[in-house]
C-alpha positions in Angstrom: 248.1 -16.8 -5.7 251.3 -18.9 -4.7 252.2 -21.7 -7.4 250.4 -24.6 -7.7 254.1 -26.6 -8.1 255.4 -24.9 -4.8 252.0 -25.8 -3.1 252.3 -29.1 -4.3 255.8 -29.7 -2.9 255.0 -28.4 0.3 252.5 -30.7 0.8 254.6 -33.8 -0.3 256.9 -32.3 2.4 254.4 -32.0 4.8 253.3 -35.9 4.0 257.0 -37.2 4.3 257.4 -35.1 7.6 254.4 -36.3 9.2 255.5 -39.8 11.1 258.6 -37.8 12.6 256.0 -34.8 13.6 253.6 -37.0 15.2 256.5 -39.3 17.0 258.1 -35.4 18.6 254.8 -34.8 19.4 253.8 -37.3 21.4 250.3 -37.4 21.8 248.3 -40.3 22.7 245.4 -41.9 20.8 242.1 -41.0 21.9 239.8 -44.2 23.8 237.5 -46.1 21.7 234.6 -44.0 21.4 235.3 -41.2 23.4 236.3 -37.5 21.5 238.6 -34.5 22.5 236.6 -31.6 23.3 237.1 -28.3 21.1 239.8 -27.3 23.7 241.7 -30.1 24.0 241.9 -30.5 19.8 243.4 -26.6 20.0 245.7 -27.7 22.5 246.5 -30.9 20.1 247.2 -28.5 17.3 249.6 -26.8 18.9 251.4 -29.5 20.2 251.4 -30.8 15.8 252.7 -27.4 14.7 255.5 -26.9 17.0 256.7 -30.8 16.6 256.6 -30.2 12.5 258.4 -26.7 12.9 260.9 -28.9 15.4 261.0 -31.8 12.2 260.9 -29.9 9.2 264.3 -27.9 11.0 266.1 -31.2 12.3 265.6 -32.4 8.5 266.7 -29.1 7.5 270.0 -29.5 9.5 270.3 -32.6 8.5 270.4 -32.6 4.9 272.6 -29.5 4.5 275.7 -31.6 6.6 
């Protein structure tokens, strides 16, 4: 079981990573009322998990200059 402290900070980086992963990701908003199918959420996920690998390494990079 990983440590509850570790956990914890990865989530807290996950939380100050998110604006930057959702702006590199670009996805629109969804019209009022109308819902992604099953497909299109997968496709939405990958899109958010390749934009927070891309953020989480530009902050990287960043902070070790």
């Amino acid at each position: 079981m990983s440590d509850p402290n570790e956990q914890q900070r990865r989530y807290r980086e996950f939380l100050d990573l998110l604006p930057l992963t959702l702006a590199l990701a670009g996805l629109p908003h969804s019209e009022t009322g109308r819902y992604y199918s099953e497909d299109q959420i997968e496709t939405r996920m990958f899109a958010v998990r390749h934009a927070y690998k891309a953020a989480r390494s530009l902050a990287k990079e960043l902070v070790q200059k």
